[in-house]
N, C-alpha and C positions, 0 to 999 in steps of 0.2 A: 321474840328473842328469849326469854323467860323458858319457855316452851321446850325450845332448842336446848336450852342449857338441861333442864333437868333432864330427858332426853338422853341425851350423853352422861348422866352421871349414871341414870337408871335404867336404862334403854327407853326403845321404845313398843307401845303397846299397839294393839289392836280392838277395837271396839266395836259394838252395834248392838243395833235392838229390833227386835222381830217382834210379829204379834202371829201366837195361833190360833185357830179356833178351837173353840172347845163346847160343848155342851152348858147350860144352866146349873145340871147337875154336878159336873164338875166344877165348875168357878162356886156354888157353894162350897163345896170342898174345900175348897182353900183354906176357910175359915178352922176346921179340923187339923189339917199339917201338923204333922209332927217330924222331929227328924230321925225318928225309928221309922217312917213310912218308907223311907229311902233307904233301898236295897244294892244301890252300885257304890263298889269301894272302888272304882276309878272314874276320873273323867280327862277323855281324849290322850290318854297314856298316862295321867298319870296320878298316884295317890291321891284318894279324896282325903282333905285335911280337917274341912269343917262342913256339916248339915245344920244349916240354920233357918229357924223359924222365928225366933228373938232377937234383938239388937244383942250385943254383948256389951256394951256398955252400959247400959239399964234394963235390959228385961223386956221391953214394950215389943208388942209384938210387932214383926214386921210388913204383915198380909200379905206373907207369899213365902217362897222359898229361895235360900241361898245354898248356893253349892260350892264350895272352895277345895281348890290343888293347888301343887306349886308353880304351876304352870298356868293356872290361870281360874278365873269363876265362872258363874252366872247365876241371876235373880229370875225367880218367877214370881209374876203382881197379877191375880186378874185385872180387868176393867171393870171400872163401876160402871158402862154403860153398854160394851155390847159382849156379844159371847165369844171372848178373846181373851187370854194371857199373853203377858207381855215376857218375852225373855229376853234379857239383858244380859249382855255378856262379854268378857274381857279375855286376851291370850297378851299374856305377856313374852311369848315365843315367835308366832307370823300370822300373815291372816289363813291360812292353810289351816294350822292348828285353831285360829277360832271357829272355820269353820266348823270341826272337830266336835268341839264344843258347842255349838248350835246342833249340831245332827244331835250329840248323845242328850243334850239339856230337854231338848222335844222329848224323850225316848221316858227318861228319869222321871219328869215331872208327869207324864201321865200316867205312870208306874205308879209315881206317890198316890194320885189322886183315884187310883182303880180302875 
């Protein structure tokens, strides 16, 4: 019920999480991210607003990468055990646009990592 309500005051969202593969070489990479690595000023139409590799509330790094629009994010975390990153990701628009979002997040993040 709780759910519902907020829901209605904020809409409602879209979520999921994928895992790609990736190379050994790449999942070290991670550890290097920066958010000059990241060369796309949109995602899934619309203004990238943040490239994060730090929390913003303290600095600590995040191990991985965030990507923010107004329209929605997504995080990349490798795994500590196999050779996979994890993309997480949100559309606050439909699931059409997260899909969006999942195709361009695979695309950016392996952009960042080379």
């Amino acid at each position: 019920m709780l759910y519902q309500e907020i829901e209605k005051k904020f809409g409602k969202s879209f979520y999921t999480r994928v895992d790609q593969g990736t190379t050994a070489e790449q999942k070290a990479t991670f550890k290097n991210l920066t958010p000059e690595k990241v060369t796309a000023t949109s995602l899934a139409g619309d203004s990238i607003t943040a490239k994060l590799t730090n929390a913003p509330g303290n600095g600590a790094s995040i191990g991985g990468l965030k990507v923010v629009s107004s329209g929605g994010w997504f995080a990349a975390r490798p795994s500590g055990t196999e050779n996979i990153y994890k993309i997480y990701a949100e559309s606050f628009k439909s699931e059409e646009h997260l899909q969006k979002i999942l195709n361009e997040a695979s695309k950016i993040v392996d952009g960042a990592l080379g």
